[in-house]
DODO-327754 format. One record per residue: residue in one letter; y negated, x, z negated of N, C-alpha, C in turn. Coordinates in steps of 0.2 Angstrom, whole numbers, padded with zeros to 4 digits, always signed. Last residue first. Example, Ala and Ser with C-alpha at 12.3 -4.5 7.8 and 13.67 -1.06 7.14 Angstrom:
s+0011+0064-0035+0005+0068-0036+0000+0064-0039
a+0028+0066-0039+0022+0062-0039+0016+0066-0039
This chain:
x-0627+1333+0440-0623+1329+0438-0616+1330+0435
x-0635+1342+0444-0634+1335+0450-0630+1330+0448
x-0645+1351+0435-0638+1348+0436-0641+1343+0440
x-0660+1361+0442-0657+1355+0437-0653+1353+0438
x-0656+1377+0448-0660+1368+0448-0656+1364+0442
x-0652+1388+0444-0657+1387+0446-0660+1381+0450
x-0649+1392+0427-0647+1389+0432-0653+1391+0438
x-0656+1401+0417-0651+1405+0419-0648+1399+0426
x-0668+1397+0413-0669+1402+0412-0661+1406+0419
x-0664+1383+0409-0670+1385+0415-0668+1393+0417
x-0656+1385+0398-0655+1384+0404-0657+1383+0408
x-0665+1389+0390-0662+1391+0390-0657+1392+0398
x-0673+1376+0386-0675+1381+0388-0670+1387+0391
x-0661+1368+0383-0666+1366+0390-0669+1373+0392
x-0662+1372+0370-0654+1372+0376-0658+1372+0381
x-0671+1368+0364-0672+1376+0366-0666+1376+0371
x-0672+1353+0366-0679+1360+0370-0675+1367+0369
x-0662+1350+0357-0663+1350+0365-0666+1354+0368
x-0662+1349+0344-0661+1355+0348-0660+1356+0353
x-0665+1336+0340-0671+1340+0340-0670+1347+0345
x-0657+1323+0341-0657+1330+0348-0662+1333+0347
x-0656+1317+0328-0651+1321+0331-0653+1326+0339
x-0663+1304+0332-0662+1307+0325-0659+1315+0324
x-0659+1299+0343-0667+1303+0340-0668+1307+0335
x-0648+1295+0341-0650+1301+0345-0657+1303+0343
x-0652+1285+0329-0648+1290+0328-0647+1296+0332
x-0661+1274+0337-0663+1280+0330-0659+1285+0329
x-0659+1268+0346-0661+1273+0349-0661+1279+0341
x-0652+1253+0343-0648+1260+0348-0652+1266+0349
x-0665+1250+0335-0658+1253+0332-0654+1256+0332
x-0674+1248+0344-0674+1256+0341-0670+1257+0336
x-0671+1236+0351-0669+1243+0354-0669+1248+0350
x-0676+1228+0339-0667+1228+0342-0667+1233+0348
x-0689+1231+0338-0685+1232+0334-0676+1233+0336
x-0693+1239+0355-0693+1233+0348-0691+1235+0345
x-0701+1251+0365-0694+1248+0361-0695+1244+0355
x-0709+1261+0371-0711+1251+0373-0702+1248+0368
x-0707+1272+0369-0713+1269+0365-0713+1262+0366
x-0695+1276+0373-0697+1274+0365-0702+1272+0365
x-0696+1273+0386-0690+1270+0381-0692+1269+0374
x-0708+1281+0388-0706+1274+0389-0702+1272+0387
x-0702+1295+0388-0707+1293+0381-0706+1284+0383
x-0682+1295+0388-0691+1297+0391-0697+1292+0387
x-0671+1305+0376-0674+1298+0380-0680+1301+0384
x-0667+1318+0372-0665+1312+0375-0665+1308+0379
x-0681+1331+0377-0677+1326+0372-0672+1322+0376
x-0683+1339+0388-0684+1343+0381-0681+1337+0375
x-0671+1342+0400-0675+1339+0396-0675+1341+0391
x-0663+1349+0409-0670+1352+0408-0673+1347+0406
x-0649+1345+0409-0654+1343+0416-0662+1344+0413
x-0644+1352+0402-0642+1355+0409-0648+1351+0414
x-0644+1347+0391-0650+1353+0392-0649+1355+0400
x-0637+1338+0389-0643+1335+0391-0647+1339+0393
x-0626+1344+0380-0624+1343+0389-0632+1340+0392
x-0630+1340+0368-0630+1348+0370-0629+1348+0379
x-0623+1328+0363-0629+1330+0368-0633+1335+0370
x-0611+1334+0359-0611+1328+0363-0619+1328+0366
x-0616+1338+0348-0613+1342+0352-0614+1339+0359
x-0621+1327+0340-0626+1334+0342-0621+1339+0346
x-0610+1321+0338-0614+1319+0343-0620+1323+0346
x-0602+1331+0330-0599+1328+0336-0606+1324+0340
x-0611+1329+0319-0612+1336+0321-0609+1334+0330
x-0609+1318+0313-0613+1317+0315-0615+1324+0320
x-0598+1313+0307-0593+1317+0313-0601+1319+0316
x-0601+1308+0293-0598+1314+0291-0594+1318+0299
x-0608+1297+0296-0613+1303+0297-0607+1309+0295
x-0601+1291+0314-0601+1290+0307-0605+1297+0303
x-0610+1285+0329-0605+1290+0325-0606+1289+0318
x-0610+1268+0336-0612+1273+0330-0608+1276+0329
x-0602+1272+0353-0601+1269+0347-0608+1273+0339
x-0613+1271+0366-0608+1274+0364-0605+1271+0356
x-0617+1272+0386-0620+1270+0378-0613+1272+0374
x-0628+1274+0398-0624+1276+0394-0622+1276+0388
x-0632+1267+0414-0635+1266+0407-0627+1269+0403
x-0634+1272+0431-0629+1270+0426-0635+1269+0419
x-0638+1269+0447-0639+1271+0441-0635+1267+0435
x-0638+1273+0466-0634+1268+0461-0636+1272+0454
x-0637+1269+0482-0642+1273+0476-0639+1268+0472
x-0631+1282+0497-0629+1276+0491-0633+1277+0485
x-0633+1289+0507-0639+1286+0503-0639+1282+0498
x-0624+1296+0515-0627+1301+0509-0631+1297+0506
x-0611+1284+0515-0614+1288+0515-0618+1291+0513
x-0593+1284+0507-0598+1281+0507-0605+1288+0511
x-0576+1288+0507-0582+1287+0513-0587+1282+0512
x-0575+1286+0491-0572+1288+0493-0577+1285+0500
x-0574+1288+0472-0577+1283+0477-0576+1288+0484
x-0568+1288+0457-0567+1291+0463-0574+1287+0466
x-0561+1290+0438-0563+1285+0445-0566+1290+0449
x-0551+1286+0426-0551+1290+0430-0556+1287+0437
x-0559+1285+0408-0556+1280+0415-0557+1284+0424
x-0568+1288+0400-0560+1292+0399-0559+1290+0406
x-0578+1280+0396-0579+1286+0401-0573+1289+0405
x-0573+1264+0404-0573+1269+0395-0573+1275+0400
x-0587+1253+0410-0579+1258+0412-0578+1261+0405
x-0592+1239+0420-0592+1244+0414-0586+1247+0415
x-0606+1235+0435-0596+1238+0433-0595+1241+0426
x-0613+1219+0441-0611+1227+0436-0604+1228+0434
x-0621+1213+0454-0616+1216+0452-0614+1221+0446
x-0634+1218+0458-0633+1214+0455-0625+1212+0453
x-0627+1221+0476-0634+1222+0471-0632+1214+0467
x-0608+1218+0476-0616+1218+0480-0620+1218+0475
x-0591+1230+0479-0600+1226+0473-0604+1225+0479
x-0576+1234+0473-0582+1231+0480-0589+1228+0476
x-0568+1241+0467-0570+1238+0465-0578+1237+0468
x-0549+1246+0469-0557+1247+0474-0560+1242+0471
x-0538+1252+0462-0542+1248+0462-0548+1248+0463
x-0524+1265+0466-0530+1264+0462-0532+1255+0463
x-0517+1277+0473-0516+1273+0472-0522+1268+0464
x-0523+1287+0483-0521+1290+0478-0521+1282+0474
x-0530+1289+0495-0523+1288+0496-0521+1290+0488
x-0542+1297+0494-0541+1292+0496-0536+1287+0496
x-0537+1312+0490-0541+1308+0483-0538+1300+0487
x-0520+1316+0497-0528+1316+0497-0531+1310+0492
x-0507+1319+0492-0511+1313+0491-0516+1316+0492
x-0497+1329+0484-0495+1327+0494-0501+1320+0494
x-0496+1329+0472-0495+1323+0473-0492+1323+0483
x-0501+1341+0470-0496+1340+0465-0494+1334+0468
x-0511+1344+0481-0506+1350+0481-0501+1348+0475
x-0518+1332+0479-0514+1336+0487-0508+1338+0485
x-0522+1332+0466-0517+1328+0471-0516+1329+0478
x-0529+1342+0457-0525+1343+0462-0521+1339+0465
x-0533+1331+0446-0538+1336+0451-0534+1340+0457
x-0524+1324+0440-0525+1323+0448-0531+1326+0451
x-0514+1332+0431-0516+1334+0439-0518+1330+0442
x-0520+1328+0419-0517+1334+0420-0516+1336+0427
x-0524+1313+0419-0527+1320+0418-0525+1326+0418
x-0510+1310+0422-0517+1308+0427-0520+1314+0425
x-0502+1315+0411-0501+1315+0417-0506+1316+0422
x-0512+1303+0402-0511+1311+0402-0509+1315+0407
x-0507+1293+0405-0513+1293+0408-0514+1301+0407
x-0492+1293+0404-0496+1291+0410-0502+1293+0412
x-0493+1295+0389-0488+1300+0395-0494+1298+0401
x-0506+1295+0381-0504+1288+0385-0499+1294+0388
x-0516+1299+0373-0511+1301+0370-0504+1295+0374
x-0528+1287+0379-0529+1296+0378-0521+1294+0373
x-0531+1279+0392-0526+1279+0386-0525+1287+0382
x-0538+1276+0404-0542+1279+0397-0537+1281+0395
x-0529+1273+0413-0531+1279+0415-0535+1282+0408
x-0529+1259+0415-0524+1264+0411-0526+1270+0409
x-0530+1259+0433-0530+1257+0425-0526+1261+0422
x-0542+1270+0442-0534+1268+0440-0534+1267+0435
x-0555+1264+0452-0553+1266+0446-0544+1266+0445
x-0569+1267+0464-0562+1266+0463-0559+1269+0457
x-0584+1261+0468-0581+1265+0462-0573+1263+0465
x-0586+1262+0487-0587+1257+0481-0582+1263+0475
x-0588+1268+0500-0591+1273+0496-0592+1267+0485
x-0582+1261+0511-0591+1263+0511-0592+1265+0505
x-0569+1258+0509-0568+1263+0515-0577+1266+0514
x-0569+1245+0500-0567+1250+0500-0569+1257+0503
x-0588+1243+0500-0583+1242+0498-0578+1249+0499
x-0606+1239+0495-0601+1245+0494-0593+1242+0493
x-0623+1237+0495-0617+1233+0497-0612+1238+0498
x-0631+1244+0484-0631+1243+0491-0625+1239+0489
x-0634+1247+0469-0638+1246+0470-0636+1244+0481
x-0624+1245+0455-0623+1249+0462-0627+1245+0466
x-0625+1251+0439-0629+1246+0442-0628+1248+0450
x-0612+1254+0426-0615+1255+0431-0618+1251+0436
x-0610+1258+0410-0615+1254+0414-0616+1254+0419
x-0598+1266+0400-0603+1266+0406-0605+1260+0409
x-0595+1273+0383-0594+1269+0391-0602+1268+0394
x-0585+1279+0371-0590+1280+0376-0590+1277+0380
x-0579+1277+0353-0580+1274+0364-0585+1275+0365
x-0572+1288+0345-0578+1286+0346-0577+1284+0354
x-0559+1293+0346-0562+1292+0338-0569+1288+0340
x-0552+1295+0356-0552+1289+0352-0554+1287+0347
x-0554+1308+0362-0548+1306+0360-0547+1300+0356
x-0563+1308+0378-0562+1308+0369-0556+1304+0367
x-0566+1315+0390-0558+1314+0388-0558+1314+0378
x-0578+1310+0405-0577+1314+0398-0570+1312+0395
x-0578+1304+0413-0585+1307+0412-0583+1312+0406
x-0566+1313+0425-0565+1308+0418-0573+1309+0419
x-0562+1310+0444-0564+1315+0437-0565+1306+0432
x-0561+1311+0460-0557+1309+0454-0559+1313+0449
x-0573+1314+0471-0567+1315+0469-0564+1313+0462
x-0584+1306+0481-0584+1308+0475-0576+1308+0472
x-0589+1308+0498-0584+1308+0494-0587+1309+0487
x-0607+1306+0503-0602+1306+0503-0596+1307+0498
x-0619+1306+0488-0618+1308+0497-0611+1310+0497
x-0629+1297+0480-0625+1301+0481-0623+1300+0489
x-0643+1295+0470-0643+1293+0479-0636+1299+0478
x-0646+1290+0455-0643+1295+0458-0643+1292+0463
x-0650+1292+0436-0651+1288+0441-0649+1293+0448
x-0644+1289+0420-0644+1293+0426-0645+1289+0430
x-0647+1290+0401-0644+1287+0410-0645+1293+0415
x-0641+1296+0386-0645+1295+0391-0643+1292+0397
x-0634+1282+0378-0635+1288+0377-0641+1288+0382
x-0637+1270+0362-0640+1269+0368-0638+1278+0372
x-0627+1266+0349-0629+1270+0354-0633+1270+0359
x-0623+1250+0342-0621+1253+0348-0626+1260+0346
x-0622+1240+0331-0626+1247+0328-0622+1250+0336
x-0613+1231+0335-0620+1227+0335-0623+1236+0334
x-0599+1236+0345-0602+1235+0339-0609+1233+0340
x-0593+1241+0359-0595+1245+0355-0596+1244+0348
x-0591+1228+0366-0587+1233+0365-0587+1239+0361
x-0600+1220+0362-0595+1217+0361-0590+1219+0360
x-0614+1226+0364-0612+1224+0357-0605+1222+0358
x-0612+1228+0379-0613+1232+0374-0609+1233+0368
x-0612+1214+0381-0606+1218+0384-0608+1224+0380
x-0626+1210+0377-0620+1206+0376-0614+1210+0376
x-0634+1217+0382-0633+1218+0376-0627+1217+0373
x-0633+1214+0396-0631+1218+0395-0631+1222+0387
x-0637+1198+0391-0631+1201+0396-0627+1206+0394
x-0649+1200+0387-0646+1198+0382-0639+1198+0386
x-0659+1216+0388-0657+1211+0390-0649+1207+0390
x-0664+1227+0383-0663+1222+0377-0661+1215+0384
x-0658+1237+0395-0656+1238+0386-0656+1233+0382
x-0669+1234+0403-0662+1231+0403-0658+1232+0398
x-0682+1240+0400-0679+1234+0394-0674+1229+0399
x-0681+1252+0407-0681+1251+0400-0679+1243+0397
x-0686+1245+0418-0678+1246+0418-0676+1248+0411
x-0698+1242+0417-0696+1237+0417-0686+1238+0415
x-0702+1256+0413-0705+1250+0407-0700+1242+0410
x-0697+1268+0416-0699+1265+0419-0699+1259+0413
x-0688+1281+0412-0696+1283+0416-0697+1275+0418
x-0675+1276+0408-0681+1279+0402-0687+1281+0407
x-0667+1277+0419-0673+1270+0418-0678+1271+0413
x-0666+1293+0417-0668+1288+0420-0673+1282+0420
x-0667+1308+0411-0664+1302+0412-0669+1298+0417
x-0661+1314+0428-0660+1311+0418-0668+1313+0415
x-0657+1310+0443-0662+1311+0438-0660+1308+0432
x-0650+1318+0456-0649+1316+0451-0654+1316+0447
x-0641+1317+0472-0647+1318+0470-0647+1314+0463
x-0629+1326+0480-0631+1320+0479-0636+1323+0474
x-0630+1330+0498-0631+1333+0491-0633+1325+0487
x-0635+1324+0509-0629+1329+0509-0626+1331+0502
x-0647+1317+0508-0642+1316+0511-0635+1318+0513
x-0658+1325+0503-0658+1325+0512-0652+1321+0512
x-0673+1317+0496-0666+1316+0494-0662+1322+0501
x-0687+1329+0491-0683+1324+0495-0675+1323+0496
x-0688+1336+0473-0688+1338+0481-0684+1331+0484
x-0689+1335+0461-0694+1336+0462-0694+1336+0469
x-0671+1335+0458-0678+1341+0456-0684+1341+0459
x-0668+1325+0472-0666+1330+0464-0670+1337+0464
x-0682+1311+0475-0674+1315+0477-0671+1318+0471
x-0692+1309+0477-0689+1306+0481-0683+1309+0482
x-0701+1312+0469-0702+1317+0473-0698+1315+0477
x-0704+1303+0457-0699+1310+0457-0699+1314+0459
x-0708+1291+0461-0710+1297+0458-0707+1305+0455
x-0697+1290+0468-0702+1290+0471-0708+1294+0469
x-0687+1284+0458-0685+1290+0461-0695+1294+0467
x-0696+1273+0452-0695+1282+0450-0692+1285+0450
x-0698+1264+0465-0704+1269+0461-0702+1274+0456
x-0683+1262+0467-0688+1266+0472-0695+1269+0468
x-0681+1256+0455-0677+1260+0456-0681+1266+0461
x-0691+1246+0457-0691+1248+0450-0686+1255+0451
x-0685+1239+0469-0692+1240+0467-0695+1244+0463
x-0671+1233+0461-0675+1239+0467-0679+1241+0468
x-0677+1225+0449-0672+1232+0449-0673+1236+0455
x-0683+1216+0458-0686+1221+0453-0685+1226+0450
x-0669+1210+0463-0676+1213+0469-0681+1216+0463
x-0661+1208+0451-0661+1212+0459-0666+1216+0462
x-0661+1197+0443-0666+1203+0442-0664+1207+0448
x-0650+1189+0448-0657+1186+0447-0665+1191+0444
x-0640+1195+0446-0641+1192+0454-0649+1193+0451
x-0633+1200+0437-0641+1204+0437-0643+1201+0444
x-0621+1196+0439-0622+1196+0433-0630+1194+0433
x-0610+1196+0452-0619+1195+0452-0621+1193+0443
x-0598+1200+0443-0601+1200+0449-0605+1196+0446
x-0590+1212+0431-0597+1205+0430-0600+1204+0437
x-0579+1220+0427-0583+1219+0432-0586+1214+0430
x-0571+1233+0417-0572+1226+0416-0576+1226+0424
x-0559+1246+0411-0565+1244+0416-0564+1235+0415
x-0548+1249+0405-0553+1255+0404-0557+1251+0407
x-0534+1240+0402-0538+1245+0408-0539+1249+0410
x-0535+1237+0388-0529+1240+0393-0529+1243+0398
x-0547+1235+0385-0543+1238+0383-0538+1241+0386
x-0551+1226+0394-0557+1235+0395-0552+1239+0390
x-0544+1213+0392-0540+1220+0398-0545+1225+0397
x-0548+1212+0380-0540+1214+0380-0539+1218+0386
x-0561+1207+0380-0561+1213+0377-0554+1214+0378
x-0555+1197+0388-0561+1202+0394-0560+1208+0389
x-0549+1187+0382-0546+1190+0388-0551+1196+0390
x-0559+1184+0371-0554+1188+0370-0552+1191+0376
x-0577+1188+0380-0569+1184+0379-0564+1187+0375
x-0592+1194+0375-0586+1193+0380-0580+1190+0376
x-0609+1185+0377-0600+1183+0372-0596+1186+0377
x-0626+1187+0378-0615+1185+0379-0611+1186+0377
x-0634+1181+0365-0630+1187+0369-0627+1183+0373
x-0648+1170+0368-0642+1174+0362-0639+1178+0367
x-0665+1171+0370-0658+1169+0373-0653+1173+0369
């Protein structure tokens, strides 16, 4: 089956925006997507770090669909290859994922504020029924625009919007992007987003992927995965990712491979001095 094809109109507004939506995209993989979701949080111990979700805490396993042979090959799935390759290039990045049961409010933050040399973006799979007021992603467009007054401004205070704006997070002028299972959201990391009265059990996993870095900024990626030690892995990916990858997965996977040998000692490292593995 050939890719998708996104549109001129679709690559213009993730430009202008920072976010795209695809309702029921993945309608039709759903019920093996959850199914597949519960067996490796399940094997996990059902929650963060080996221990049961409670509900209060959100709960966080890197990576992710890398623990599963079927969520591994949503990577070659010719949809989510499609939106991929469209935004980022046919030589994409695969980075690491994340899978997660979060718990109440999450407050306005960037996944990250690169200055345009490289896109980073996000895949996210929201596995419940989630609207405004129950805990759905809220984004403010624009909001990527690195060297943007506006979106700069954003970055600069809306970690404080009470106390700069008189604006609790939920009242902070945005786009509530309501989903049912089988729904996908993509975002540019940069893009301010929230979600806001959802409960402790919302299970949702992202897929993170990025542009090929060039080999003279190759050291920027090896930085860039220096953040992976927080969650006490000694590589990238998980062995099922690699081992069950074709030829058009091990494209997006040769160049972190190539590049996080120095994982294990940062991991080691950070055992030593956190006392649980990042939540995220």
């Amino acid at each position: 089956m050939s890719d998708l094809k996104l549109t001129e109109q679709q690559l213009t507004q993730f430009k202008t925006f920072g976010f795209l939506a695809f309702p029921g995209l993945l309608k039709d993989r759903i019920d093996d997507i959850l199914r597949e979701f519960e067996s490796v949080v399940t094997q996990y111990g059902g929650g963060h770090d080996g221990k049961p979700h409670d509900g209060k805490r959100r709960s966080c396993i890197v990576p992710f669909i890398d623990r599963s042979e079927y969520l591994s090959s949503l990577l070659d799935d010719s949809r989510i290859h499609g939106i991929a390759a469209g935004l980022l290039g046919e030589d994409f990045n695969y980075m690491p994922s994340d899978g997660n049961y979060y718990a109440g409010d999450t407050g306005w933050h960037s996944d990250g504020w690169n200055p345009g040399q490289t896109l980073h973006i996000k895949i996210a799979f929201y596995l419940d029924p989630l609207g405004r007021d129950s805990g759905c992603l809220r984004v403010i467009p624009g909001s990527h625009r690195t060297g943007d007054g506006f979106a700069q401004a954003l970055n600069n205070e809306i970690y404080k919007c009470e106390e700069n704006w008189g604006l609790h997070g939920r009242d902070v002028p945005a786009v509530a992007l309501e989903t049912k299972p089988g729904d996908i959201l993509v975002f540019n990391h940069n893009t301010k987003h929230a979600a806001f009265g959802g409960s402790g059990w919302r299970r949702m996993f992202t897929m993170n992927l990025c542009q090929r870095y060039p080999e003279a900024r190759i050291q920027e990626l090896r930085d860039y995965l220096n953040g992976v030690s927080r969650f006490w892995v000694e590589r990238a990916y998980g062995d099922i990712m690699m081992n069950t990858a074709g030829p058009q997965r091990k494209r997006h996977l040769e160049q972190v491979m190539a590049n996080d040998g120095h994982i294990a000692e940062l991991s080691r490292k950070a055992r030593a001095s956190m006392t649980e593995r990042s939540r995220g």
